[in-house]
N, C-alpha and C positions, 0 to 999 in steps of 0.2 A: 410916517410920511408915506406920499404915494409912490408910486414909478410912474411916469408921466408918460409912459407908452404904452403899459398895459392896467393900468389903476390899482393892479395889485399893492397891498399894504407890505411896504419895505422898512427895513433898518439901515442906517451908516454901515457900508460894507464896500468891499474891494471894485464894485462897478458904481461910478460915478464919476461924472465929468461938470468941466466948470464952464460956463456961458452965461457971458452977459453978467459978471460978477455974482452969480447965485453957482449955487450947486446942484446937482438933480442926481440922484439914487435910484439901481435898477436891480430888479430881480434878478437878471443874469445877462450874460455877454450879447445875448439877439435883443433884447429892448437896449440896451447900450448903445449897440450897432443900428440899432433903425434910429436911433436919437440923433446919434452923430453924424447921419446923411439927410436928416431934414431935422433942425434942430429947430428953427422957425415955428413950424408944424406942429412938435410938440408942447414949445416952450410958451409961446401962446393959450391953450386950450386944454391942458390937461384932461383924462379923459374920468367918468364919473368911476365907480369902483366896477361897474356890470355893461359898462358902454361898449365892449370889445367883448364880452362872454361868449359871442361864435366864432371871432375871428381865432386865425391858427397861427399866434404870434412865434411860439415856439414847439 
């Protein structure tokens, strides 16, 4: 599955949160935290696996 913050390729692990009855899975605690203060944003649009490649998420 993806991280729907930074498209990186993730597994079931200890960062994950529930909205809107689905689940979403995060590489680590900063794509969590930007999930969790615009959830809309991400949960809508996912982003491709290279669409955020310059940005400096963490």
């Amino acid at each position: 599955m993806m991280d729907p913050v930074c498209g990186k390729e993730v597994e079931q692990g200890k960062y994950m949160v529930s909205y809107k009855k689905r689940r979403y899975y995060f590489c680590g605690i900063t794509c969590e935290t930007m999930f969790k203060r615009k959830p809309d944003e991400f949960a809508a649009s996912p982003p491709g696996p290279n669409e955020n490649a310059g940005a400096k998420l963490h």
